[in-house]
C-alpha positions as CSV (number, residue, x, y, z in Angstrom):
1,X,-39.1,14.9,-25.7
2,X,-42.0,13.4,-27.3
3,X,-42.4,12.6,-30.9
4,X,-44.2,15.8,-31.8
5,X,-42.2,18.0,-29.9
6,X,-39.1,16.5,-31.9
7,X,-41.2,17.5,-34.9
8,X,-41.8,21.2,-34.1
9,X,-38.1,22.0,-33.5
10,X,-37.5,20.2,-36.3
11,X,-39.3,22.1,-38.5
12,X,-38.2,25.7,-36.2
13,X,-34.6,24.5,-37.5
14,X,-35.2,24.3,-40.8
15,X,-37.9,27.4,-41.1
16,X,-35.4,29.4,-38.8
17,X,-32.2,29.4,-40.6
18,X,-29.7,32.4,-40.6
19,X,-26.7,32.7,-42.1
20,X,-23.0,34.6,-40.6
21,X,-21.5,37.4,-42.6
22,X,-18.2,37.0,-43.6
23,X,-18.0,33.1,-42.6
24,X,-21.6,32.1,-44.7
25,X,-22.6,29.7,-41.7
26,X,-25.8,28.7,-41.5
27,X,-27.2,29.5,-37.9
28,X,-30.5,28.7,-35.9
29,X,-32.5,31.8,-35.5
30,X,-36.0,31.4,-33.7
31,X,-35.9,34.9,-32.2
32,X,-36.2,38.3,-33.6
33,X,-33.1,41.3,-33.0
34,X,-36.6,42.9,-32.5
35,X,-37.4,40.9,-29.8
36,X,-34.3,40.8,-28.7
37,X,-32.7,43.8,-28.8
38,X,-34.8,45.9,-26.5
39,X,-34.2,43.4,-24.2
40,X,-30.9,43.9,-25.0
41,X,-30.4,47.6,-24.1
42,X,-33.1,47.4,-20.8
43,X,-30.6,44.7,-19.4
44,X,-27.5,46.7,-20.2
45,X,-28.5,49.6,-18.7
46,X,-28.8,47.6,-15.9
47,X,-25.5,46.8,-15.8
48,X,-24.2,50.6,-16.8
49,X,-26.8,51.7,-13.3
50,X,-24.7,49.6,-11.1
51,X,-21.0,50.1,-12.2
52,X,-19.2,51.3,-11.3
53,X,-17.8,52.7,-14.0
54,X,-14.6,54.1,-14.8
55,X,-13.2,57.5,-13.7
56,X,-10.4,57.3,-15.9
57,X,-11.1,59.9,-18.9
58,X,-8.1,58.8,-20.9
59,X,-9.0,54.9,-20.4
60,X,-13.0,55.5,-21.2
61,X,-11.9,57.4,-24.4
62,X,-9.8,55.0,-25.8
63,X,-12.6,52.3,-25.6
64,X,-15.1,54.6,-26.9
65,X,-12.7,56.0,-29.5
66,X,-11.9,52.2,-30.8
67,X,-15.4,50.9,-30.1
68,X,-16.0,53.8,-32.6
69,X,-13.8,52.7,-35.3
70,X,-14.7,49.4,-35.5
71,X,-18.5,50.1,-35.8
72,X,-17.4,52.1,-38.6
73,X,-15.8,49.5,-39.7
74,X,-18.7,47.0,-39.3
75,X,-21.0,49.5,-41.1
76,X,-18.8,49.6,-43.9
77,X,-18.5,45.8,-44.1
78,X,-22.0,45.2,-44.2
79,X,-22.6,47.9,-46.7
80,X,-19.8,46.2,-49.1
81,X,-22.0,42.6,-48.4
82,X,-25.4,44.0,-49.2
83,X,-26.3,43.1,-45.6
84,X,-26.9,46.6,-43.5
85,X,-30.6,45.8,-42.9
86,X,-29.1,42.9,-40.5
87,X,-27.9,46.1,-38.0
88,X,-31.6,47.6,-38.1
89,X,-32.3,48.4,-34.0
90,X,-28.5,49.0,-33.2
91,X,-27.2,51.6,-30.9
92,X,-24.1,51.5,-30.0
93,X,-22.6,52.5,-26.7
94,X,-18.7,51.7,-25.4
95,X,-18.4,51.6,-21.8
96,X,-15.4,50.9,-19.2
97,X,-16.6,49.3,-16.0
98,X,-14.0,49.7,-13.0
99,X,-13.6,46.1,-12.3
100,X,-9.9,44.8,-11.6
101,X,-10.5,41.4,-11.1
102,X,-12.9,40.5,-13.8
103,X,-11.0,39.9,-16.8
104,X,-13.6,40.1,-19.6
105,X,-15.2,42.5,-22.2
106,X,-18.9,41.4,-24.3
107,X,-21.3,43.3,-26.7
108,X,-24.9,42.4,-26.3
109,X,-27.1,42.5,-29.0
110,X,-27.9,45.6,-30.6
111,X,-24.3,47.0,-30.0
112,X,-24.1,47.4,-26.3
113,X,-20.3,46.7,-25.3
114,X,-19.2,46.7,-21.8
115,X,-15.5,46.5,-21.3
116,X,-13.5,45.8,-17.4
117,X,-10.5,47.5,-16.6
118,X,-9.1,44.4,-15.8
119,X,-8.5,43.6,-19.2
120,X,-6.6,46.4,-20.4
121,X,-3.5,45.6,-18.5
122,X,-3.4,42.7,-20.8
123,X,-4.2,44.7,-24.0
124,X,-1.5,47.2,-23.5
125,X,-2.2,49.2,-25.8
126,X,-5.5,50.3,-28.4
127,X,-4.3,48.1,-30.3
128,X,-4.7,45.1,-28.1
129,X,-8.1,46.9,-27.0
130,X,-8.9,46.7,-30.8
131,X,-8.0,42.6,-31.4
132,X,-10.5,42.2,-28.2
133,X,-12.9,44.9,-29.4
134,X,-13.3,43.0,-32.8
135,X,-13.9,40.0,-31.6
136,X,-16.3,40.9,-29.1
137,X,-18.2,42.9,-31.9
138,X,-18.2,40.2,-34.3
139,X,-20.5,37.9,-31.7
140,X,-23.1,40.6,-31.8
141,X,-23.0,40.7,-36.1
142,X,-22.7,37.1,-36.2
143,X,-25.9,36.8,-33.5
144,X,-24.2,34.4,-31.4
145,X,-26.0,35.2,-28.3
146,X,-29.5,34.8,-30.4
147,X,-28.1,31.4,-31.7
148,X,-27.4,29.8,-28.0
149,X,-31.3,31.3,-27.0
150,X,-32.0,29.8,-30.1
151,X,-30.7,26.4,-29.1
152,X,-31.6,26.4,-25.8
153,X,-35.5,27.1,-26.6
154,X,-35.1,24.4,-29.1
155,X,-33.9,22.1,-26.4
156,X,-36.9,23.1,-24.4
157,X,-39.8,22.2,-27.0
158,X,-39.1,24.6,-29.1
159,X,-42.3,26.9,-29.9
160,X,-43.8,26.3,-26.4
161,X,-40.1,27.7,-24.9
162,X,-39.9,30.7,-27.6
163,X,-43.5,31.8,-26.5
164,X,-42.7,31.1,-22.3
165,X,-39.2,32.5,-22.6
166,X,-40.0,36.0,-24.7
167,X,-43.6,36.4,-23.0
168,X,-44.9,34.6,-20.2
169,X,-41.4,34.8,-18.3
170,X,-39.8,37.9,-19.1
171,X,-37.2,37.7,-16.1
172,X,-36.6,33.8,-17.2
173,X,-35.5,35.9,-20.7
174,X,-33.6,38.5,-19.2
175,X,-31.6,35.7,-17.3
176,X,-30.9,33.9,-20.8
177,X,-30.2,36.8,-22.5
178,X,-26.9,37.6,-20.3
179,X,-26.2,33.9,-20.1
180,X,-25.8,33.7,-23.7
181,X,-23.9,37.6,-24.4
182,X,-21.4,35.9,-22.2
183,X,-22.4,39.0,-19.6
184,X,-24.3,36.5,-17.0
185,X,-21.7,36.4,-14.2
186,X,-23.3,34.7,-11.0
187,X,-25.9,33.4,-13.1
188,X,-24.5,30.7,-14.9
189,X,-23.0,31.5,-18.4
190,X,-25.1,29.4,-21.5
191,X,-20.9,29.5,-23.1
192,X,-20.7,30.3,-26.3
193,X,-19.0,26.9,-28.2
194,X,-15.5,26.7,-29.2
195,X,-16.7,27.0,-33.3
196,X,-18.4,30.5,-32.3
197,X,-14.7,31.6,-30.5
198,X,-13.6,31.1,-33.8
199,X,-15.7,32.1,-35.5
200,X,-15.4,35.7,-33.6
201,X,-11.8,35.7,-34.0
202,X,-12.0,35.2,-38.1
203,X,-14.3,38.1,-38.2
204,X,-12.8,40.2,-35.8
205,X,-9.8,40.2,-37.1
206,X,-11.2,41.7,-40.4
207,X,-13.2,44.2,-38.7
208,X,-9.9,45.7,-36.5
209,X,-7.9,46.0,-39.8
210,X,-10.7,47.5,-41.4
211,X,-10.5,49.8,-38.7
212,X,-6.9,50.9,-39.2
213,X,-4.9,48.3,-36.5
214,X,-2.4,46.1,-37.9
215,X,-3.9,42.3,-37.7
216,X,-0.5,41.0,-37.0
217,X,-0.6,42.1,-33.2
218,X,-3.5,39.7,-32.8
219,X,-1.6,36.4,-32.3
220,X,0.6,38.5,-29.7
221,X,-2.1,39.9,-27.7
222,X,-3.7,35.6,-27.0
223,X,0.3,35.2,-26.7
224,X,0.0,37.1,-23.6
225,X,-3.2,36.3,-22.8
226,X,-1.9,32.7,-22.3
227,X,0.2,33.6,-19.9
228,X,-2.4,34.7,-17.4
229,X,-2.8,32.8,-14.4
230,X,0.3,30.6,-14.5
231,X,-1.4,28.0,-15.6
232,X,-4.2,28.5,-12.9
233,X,-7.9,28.4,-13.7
234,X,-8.3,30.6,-17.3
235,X,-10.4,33.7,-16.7
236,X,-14.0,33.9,-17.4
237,X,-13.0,35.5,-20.9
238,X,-11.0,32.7,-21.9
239,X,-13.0,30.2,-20.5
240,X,-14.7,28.2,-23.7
241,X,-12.3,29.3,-26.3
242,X,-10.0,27.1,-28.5
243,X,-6.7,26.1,-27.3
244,X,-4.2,29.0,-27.4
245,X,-2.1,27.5,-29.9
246,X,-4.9,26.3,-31.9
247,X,-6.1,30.1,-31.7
248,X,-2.6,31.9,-32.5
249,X,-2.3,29.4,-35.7
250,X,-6.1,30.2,-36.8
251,X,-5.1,34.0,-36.3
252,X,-1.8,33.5,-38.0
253,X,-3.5,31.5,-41.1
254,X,-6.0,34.6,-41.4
255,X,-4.0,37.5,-41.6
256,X,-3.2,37.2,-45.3
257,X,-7.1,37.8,-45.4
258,X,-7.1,40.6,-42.8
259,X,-4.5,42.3,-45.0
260,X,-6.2,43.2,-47.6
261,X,-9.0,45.1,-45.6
262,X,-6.1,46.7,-43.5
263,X,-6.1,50.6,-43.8
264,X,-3.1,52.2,-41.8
């Protein structure tokens, strides 16, 4: 890049500054949720159109019934941290797409979560629905996806990209958007980093035992989901997070914490 393009996103980091609730990171933010989140929902129903979803009333439910709880719980979080202004634009919508090879589940911003049947052999049970619930959750409240668009406009002079990527090239957009929601299969996933993994998992785990599901089942459910595949390939889901055993001992070291927001 030349000099003054080094100096724009320069000064686009320090002018566009965020920070995560419940971890206090500091995050780059050079697009609005009210840019953003339209976007969001257009693309999503997108996804919803084509499907197929599930025909399984009793699966649905329980996605949509813990999907429920744990927006609850994020309301109430953010109402305890002063911070509800930060879910201004959200609707939320839970859905169960009848997939049974894609193991994966994602929330776009906004609150739009899209869950795969695949998955829920693997959770078991709600509660394992919950642990993954949370965590995908907690990258929509901690604007993970706007962070990597962030990031990647930076990397792409900065203003000029912001203006080309969220005007003059809407479809360019729409393509970044599910790149960086972790929702762009075929197209290339922009993955979120290993810190933003963890990141979800510290929060999530919060938000599920604020939601009423005991934190310690966390560690088991990435027990088991280690075991998928034999050692093969790791699913798209699991494909830029931390080590599992790095993950289990993060989860284990933050129950303590989870335990004092858990309500049976």
């Amino acid at each position: 890049m030349t000099k003054v393009a080094w100096i724009l996103v320069g000064w686009l980091v320090l002018a566009g500054c965020a920070t995560v609730a419940v971890t206090g990171r500091k995050q780059l933010n050079l697009v609005s949720n009210e840019e953003l989140i339209p976007m969001a929902a257009q693309q999503y129903a997108e996804v919803i159109r084509k499907g197929p979803l599930s025909k399984d009333v009793e699966k649905t439910a329980m996605i949509r019934r813990v999907g429920t709880a744990i927006q609850r719980a994020v309301d109430q979080y953010m109402a305890n941290a002063g911070r509800t202004a930060e879910l201004a634009g959200f609707n939320w919508e839970f859905n169960l797409i009848d997939d049974p090879k894609t193991v994966n589940a994602w929330c776009m911003p906004g609150g739009k979560v899209a869950f795969y049947t695949a998955i829920l052999p693997i959770c078991e049970d709600e509660t394992g629905v919950a642990i993954v619930m949370g965590h995908e959750v907690a990258h929509a409240i901690a604007n993970h996806g706007r962070e990597r668009m962030s990031q990647q406009m930076a990397a792409q002079l900065g203003l000029n990209a912001v203006s080309i990527f969220m005007g003059q090239n809407p479809t360019a957009s729409q393509e970044l958007l599910m790149q960086a929601v972790g929702a762009g299969t075929g197209l290339g996933m922009l993955k979120f980093s290993r810190s933003h993994e963890s990141e979800a998992d510290h929060m999530g785990i919060i938000f599920m035992a604020m939601a009423g599901y005991d934190p310690n089942q966390a560690p088991g459910f990435w027990e088991r989901m280690s075991k998928l595949g034999g050692g093969q390939q790791p699913p798209e889901f699991m494909s830029t997070h931390p080590s599992h055993e790095t993950r289990i001992k993060d989860l284990q070291g933050w129950i303590p914490e989870a335990m004092q927001y858990y309500k049976k």
